[in-house]
BAVEX-705388 format. One record per residue: x, y, z of N, C-alpha, C, O in turn. Coordinates in Angstrom, 1 decimal. Layout:
// residues N
r n.x=X, n.y=Y, n.z=Z, ca.x=X, ca.y=Y, ca.z=Z, c.x=X, c.y=Y, c.z=Z, o.x=X, o.y=Y, o.z=Z
...
// end
This chain:
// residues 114
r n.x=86.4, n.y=78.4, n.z=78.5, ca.x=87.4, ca.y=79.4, ca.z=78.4, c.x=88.5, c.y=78.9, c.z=77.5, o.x=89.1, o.y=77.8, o.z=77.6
r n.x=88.8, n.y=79.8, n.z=76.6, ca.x=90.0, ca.y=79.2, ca.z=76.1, c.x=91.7, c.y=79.4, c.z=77.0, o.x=91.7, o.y=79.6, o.z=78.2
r n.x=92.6, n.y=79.1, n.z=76.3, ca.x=93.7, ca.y=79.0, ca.z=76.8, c.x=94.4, c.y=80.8, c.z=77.1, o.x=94.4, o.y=81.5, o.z=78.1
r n.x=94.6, n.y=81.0, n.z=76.2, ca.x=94.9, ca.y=82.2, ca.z=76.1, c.x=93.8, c.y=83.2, c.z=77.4, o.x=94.4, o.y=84.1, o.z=78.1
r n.x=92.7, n.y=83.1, n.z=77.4, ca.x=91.9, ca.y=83.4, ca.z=78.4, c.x=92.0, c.y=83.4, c.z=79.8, o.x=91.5, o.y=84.2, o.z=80.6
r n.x=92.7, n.y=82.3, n.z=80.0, ca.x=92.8, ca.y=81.7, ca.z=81.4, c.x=94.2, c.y=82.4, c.z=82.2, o.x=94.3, o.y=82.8, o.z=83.4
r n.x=95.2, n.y=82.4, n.z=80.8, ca.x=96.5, ca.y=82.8, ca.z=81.2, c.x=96.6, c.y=84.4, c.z=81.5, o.x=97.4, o.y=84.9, o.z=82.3
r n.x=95.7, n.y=85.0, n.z=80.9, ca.x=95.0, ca.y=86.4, ca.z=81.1, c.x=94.4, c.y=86.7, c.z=82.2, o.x=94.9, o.y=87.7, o.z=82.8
r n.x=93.1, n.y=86.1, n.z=82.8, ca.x=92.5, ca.y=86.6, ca.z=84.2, c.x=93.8, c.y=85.4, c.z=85.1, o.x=94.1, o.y=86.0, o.z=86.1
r n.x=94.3, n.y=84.7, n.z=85.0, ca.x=95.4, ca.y=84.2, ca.z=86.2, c.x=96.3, c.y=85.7, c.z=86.2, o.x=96.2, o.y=86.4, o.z=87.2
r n.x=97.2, n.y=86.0, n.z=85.3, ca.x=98.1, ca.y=86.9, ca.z=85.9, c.x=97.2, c.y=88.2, c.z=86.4, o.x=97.7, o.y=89.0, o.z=87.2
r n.x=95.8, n.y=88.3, n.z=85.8, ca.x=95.2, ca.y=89.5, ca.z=86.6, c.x=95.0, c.y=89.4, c.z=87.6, o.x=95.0, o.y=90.4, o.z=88.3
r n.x=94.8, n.y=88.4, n.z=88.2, ca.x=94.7, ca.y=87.5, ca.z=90.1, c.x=95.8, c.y=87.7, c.z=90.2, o.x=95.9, o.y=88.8, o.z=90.8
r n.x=97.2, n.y=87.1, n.z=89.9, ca.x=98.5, ca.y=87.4, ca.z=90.6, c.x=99.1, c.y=89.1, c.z=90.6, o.x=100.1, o.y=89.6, o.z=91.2
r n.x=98.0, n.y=89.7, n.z=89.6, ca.x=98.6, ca.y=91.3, ca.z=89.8, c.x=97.8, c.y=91.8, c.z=91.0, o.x=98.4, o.y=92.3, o.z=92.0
r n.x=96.4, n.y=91.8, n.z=91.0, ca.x=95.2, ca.y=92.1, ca.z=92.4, c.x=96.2, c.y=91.9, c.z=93.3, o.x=96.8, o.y=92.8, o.z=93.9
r n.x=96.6, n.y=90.2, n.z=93.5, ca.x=97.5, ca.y=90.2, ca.z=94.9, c.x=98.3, c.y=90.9, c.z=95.3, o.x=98.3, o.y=91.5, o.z=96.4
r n.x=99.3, n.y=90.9, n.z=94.3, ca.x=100.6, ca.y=92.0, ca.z=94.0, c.x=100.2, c.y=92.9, c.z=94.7, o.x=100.6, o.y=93.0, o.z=95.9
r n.x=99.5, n.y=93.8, n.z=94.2, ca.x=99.1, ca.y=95.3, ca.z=94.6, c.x=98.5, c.y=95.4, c.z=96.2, o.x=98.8, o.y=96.3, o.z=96.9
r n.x=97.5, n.y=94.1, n.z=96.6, ca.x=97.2, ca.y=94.1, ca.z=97.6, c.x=98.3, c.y=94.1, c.z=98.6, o.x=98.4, o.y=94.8, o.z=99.6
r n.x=99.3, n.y=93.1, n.z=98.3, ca.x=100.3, ca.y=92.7, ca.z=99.4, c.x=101.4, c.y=94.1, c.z=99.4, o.x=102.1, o.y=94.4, o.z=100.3
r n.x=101.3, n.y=94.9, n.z=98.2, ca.x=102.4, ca.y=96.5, ca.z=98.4, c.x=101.4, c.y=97.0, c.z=99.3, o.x=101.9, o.y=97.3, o.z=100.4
r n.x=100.2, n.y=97.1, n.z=99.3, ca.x=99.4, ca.y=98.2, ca.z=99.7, c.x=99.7, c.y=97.9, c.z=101.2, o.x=100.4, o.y=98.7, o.z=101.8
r n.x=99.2, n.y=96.6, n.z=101.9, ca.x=99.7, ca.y=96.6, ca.z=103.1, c.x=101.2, c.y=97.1, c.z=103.8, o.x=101.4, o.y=97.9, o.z=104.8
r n.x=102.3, n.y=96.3, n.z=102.8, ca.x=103.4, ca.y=96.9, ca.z=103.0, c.x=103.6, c.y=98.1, c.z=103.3, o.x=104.2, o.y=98.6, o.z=104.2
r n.x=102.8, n.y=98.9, n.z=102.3, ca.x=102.9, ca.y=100.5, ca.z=102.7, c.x=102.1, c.y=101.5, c.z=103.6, o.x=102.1, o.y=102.8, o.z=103.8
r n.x=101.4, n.y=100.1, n.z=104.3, ca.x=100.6, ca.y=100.8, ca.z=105.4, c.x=101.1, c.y=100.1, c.z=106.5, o.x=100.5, o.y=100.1, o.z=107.6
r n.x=102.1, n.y=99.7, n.z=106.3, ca.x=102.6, ca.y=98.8, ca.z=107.6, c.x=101.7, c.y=98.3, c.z=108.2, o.x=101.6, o.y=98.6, o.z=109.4
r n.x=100.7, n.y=97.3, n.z=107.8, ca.x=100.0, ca.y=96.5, ca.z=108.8, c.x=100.6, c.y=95.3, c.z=108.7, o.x=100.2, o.y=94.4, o.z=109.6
r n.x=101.6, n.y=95.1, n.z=107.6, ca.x=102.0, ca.y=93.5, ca.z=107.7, c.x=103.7, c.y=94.0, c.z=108.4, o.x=104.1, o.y=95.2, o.z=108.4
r n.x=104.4, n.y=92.9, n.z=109.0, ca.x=105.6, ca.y=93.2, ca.z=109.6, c.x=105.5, c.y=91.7, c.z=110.1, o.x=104.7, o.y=91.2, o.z=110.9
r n.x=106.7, n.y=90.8, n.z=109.1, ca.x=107.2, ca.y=89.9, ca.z=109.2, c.x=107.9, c.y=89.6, c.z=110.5, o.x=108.4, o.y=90.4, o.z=111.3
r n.x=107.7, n.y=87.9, n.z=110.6, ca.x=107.6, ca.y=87.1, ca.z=112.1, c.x=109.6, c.y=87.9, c.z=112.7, o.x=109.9, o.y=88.3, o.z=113.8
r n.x=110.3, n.y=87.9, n.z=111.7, ca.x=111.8, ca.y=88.1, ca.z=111.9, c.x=111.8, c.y=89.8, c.z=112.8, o.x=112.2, o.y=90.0, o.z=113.9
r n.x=111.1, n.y=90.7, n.z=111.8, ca.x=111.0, ca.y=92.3, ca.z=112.3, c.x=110.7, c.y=92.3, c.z=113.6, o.x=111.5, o.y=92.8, o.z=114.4
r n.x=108.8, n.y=91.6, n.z=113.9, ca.x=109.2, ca.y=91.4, ca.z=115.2, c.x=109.6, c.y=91.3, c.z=116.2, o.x=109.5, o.y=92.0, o.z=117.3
r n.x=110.5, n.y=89.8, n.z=115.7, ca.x=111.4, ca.y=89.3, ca.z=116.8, c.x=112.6, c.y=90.4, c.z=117.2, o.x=113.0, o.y=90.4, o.z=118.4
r n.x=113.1, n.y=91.3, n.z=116.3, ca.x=114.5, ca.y=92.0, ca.z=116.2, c.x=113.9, c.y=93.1, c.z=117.1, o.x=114.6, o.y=93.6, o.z=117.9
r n.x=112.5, n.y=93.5, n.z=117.0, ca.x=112.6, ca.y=94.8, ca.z=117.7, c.x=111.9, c.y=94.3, c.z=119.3, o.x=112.2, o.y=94.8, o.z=120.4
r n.x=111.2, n.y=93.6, n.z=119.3, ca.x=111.4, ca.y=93.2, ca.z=120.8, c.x=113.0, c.y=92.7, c.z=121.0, o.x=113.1, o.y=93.2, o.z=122.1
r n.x=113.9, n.y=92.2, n.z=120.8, ca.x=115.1, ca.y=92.0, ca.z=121.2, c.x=116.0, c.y=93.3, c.z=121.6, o.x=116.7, o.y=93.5, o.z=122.5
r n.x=115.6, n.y=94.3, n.z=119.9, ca.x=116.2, ca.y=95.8, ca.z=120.5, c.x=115.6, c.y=96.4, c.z=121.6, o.x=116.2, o.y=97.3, o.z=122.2
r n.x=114.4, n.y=96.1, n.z=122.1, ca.x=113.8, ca.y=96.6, ca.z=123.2, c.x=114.1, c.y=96.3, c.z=124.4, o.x=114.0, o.y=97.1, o.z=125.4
r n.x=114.7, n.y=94.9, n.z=124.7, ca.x=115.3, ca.y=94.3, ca.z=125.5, c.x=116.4, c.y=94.7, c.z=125.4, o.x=116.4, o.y=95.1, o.z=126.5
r n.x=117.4, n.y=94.9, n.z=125.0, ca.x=118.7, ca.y=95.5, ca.z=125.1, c.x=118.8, c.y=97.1, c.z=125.2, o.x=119.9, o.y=97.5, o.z=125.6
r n.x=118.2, n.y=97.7, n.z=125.0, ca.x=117.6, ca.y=99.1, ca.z=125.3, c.x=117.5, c.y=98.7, c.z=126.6, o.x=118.6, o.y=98.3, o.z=127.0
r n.x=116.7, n.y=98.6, n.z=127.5, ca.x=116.4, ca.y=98.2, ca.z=129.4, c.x=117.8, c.y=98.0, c.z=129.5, o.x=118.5, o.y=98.9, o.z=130.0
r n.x=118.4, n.y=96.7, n.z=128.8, ca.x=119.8, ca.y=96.6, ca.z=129.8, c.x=120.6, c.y=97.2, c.z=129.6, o.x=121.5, o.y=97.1, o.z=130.5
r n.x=120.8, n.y=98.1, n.z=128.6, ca.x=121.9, ca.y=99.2, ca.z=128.3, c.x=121.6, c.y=100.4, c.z=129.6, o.x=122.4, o.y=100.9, o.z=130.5
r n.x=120.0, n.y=100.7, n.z=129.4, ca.x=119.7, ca.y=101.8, ca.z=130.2, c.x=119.8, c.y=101.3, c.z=132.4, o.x=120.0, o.y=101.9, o.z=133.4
r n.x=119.7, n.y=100.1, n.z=132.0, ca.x=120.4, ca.y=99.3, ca.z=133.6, c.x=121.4, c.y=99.5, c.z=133.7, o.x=121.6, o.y=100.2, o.z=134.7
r n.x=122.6, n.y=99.2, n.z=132.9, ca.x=123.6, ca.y=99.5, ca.z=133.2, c.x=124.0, c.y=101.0, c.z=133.3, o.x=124.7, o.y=101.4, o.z=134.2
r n.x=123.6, n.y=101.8, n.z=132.1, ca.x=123.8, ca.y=102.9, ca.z=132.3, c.x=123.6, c.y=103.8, c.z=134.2, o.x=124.3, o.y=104.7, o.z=134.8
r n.x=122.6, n.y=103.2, n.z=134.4, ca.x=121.9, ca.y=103.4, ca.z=135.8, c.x=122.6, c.y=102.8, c.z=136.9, o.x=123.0, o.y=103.6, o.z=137.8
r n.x=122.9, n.y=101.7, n.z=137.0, ca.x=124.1, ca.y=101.2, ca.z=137.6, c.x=125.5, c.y=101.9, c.z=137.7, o.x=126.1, o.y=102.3, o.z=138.7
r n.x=126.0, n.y=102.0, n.z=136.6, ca.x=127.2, ca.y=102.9, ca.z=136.3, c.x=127.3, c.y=103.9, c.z=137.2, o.x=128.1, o.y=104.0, o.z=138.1
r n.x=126.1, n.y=105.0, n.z=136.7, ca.x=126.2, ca.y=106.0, ca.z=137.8, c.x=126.0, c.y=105.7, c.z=139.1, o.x=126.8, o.y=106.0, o.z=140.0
r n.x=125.0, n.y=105.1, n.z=139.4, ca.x=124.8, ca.y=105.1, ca.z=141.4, c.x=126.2, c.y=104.8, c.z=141.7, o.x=126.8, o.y=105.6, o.z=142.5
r n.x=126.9, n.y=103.8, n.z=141.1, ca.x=128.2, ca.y=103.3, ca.z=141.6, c.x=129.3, c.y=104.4, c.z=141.8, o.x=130.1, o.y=104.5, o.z=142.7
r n.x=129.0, n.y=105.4, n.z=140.6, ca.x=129.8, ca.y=106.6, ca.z=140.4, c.x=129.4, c.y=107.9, c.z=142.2, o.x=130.2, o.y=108.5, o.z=143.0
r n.x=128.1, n.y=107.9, n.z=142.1, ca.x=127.9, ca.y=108.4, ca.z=142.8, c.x=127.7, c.y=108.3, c.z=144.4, o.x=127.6, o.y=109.3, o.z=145.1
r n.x=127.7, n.y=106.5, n.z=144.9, ca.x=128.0, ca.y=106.1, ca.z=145.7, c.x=129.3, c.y=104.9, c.z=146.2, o.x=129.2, o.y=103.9, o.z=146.8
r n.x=130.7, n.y=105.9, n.z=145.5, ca.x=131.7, ca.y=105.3, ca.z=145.7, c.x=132.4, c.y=105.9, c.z=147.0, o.x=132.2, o.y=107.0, o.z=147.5
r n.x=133.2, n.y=105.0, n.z=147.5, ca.x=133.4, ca.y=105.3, ca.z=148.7, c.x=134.9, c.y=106.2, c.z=148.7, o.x=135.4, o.y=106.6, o.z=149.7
r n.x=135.3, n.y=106.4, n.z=147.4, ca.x=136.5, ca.y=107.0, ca.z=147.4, c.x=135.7, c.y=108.7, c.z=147.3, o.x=134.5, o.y=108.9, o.z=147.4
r n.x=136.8, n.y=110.0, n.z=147.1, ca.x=136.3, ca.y=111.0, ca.z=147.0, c.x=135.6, c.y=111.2, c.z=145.5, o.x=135.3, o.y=110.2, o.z=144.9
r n.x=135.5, n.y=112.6, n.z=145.1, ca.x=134.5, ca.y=112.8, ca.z=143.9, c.x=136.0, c.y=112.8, c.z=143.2, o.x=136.2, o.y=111.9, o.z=142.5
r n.x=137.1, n.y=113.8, n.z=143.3, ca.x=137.8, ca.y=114.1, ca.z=142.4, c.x=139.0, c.y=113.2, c.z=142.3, o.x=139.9, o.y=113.3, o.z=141.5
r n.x=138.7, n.y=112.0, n.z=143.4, ca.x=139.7, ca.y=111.1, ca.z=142.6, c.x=138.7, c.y=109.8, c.z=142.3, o.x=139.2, o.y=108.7, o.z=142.6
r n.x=137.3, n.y=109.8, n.z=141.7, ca.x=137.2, ca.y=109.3, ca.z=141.2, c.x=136.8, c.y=109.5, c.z=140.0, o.x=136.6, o.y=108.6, o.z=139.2
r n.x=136.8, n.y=110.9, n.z=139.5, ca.x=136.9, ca.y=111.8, ca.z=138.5, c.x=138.1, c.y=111.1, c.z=137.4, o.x=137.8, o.y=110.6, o.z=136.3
r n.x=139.3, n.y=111.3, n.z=138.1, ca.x=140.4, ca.y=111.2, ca.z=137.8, c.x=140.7, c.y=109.9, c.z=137.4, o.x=141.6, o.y=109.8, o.z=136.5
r n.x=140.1, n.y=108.7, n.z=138.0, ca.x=140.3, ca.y=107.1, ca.z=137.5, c.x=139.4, c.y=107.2, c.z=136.5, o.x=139.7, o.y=106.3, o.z=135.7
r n.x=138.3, n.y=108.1, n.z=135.9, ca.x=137.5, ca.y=107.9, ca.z=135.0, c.x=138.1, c.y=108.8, c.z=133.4, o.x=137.9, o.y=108.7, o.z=132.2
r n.x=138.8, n.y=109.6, n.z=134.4, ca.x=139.7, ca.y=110.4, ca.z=133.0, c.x=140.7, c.y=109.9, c.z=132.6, o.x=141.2, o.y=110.1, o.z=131.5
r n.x=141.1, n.y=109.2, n.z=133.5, ca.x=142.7, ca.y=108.2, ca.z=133.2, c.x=142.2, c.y=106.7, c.z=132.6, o.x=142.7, o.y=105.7, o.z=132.2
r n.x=141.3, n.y=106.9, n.z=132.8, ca.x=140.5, ca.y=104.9, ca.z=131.9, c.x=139.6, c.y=105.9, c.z=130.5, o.x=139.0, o.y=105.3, o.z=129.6
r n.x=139.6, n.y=106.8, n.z=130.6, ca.x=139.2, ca.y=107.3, ca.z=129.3, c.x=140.1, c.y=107.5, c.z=128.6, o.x=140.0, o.y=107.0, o.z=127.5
r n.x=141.3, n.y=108.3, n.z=128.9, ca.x=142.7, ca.y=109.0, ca.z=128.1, c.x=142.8, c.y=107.6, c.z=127.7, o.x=142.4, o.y=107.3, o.z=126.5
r n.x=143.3, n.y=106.7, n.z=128.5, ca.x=143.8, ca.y=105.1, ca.z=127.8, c.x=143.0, c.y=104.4, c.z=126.9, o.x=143.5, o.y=103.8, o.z=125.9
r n.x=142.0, n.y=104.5, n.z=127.2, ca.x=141.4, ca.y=103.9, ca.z=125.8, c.x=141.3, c.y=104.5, c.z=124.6, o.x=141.2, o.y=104.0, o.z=123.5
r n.x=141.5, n.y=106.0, n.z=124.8, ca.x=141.6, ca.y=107.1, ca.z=123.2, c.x=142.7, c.y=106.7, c.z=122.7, o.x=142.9, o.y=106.5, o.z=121.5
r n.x=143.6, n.y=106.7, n.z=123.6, ca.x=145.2, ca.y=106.3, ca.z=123.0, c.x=145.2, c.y=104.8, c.z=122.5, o.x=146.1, o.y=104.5, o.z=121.7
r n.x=144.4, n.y=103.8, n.z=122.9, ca.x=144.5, ca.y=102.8, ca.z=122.5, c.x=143.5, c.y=102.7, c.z=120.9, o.x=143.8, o.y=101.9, o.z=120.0
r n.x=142.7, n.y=103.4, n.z=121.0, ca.x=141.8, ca.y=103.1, ca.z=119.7, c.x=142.7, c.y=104.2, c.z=118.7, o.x=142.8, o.y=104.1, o.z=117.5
r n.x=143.3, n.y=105.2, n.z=119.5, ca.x=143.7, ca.y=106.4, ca.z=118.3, c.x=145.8, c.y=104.8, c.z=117.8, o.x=146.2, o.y=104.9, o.z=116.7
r n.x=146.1, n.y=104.3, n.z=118.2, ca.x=147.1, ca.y=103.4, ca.z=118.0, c.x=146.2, c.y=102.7, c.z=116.8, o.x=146.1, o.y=102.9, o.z=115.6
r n.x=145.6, n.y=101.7, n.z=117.6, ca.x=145.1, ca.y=100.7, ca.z=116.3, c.x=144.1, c.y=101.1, c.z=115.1, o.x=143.8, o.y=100.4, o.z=114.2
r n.x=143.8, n.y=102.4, n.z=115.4, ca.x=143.5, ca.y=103.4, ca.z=113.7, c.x=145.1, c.y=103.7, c.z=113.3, o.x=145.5, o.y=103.8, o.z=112.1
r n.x=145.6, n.y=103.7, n.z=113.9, ca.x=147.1, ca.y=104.2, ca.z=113.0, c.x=147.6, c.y=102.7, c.z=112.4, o.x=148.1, o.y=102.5, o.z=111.3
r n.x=147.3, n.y=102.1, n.z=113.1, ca.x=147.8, ca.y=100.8, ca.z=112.3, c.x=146.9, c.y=99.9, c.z=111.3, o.x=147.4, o.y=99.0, o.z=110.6
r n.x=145.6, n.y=100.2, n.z=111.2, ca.x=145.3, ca.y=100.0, ca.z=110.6, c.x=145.0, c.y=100.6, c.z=109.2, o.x=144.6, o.y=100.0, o.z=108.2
r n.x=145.5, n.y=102.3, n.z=109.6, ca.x=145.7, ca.y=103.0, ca.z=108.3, c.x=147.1, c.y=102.9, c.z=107.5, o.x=147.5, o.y=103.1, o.z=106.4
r n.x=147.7, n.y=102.5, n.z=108.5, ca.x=149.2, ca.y=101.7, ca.z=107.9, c.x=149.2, c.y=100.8, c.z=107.4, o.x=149.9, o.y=100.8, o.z=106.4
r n.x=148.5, n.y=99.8, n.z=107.6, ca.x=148.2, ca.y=98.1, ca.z=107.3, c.x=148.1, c.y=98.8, c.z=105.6, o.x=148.9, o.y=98.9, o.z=104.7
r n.x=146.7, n.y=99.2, n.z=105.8, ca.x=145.6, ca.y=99.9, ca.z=104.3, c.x=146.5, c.y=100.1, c.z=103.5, o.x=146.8, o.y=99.4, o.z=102.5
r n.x=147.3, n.y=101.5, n.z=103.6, ca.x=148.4, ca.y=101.8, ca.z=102.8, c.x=149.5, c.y=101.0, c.z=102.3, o.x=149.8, o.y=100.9, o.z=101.1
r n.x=150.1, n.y=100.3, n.z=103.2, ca.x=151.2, ca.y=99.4, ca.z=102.4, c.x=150.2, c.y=98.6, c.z=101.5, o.x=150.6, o.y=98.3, o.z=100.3
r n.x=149.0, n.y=98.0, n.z=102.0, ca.x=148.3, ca.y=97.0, ca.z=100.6, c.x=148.1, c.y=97.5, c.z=99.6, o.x=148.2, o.y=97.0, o.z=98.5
r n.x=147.7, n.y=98.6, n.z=99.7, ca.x=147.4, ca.y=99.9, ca.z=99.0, c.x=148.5, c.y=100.0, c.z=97.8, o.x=148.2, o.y=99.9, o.z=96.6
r n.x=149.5, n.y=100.1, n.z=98.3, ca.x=150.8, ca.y=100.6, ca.z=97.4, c.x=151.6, c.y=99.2, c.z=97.5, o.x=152.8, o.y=99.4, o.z=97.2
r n.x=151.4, n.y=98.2, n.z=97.7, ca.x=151.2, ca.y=96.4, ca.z=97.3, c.x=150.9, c.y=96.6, c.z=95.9, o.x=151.6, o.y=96.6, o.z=94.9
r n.x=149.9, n.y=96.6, n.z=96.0, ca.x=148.8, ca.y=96.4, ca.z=94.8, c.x=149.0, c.y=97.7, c.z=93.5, o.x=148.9, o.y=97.6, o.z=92.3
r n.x=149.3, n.y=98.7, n.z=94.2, ca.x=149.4, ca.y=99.7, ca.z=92.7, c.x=151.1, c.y=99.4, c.z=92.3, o.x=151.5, o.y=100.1, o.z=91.4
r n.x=152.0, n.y=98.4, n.z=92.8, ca.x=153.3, ca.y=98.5, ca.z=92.6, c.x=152.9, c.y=97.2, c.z=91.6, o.x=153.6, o.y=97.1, o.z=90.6
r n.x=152.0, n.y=96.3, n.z=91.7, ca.x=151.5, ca.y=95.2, ca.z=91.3, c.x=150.9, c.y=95.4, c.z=89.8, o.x=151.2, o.y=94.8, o.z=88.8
r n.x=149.9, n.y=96.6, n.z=89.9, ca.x=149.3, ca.y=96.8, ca.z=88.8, c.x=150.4, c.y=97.7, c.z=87.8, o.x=150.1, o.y=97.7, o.z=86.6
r n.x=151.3, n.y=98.3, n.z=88.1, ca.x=152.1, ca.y=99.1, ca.z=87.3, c.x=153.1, c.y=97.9, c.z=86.7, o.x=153.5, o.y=97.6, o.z=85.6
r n.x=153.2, n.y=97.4, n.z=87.6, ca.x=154.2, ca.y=96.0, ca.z=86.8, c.x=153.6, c.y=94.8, c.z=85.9, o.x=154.3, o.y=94.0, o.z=85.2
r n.x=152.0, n.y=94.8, n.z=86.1, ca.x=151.6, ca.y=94.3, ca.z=84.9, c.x=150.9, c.y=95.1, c.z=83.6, o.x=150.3, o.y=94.7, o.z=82.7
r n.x=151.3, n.y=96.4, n.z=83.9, ca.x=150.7, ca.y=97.5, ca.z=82.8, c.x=152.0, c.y=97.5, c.z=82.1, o.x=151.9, o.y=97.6, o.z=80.9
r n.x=153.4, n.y=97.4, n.z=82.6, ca.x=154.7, ca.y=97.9, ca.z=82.0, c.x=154.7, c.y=96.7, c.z=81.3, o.x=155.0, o.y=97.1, o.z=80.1
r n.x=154.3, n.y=94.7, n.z=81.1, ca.x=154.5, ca.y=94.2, ca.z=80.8, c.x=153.4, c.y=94.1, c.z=79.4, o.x=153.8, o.y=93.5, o.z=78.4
r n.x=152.2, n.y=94.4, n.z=79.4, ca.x=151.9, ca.y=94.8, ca.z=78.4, c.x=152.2, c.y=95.4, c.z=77.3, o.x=151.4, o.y=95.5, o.z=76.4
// end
């Protein structure tokens, strides 16, 4: 074989593979050692979310206090945390803005000096 020849049917073998290795990809029979791993772990954390979830309630429904004041510790530990996440969005949309108008007070003072 000559030179030229060889360099020819080689990249035709690395194209065959090529296409072989999309083809699987696209039939999902291959699914890397990592993918695996992640979705048995999301599967495992799925059970314990849904334990807890399951827990949560019996607790809810076998507490020893009444229904409507435990209603009421659940709407008063809810209101508090809205007010707490609706606070640190306000501050962090404050933060944004002064950097915000930092930086455009920044760029107008090196556009005037041009």
């Amino acid at each position: 074989m000559e030179t030229g020849s060889q360099g020819v049917y080689l990249s035709s073998i690395v194209l065959d593979n090529l296409q072989d290795v999309t083809c699987r990809l696209r039939a999902k029979q291959y699914q890397p050692r990592k993918v695996r791993y992640l979705y048995s772990v999301f599967k495992k954390m799925r059970k314990v979310f849904y334990l807890i979830l399951t827990g949560l309630a019996l607790g809810i429904l076998l507490a020893p206090g009444r229904g409507s004041d435990t209603w009421q510790k659940i709407t008063d530990c809810l209101d508090d945390l809205k007010s707490k996440t609706k606070d640190t969005m306000n501050d962090l949309v404050g933060g944004a803005k002064k950097m915000a108008e930092k930086e455009k007070t920044g760029a107008e003072k090196a556009a005037n000096k041009w």
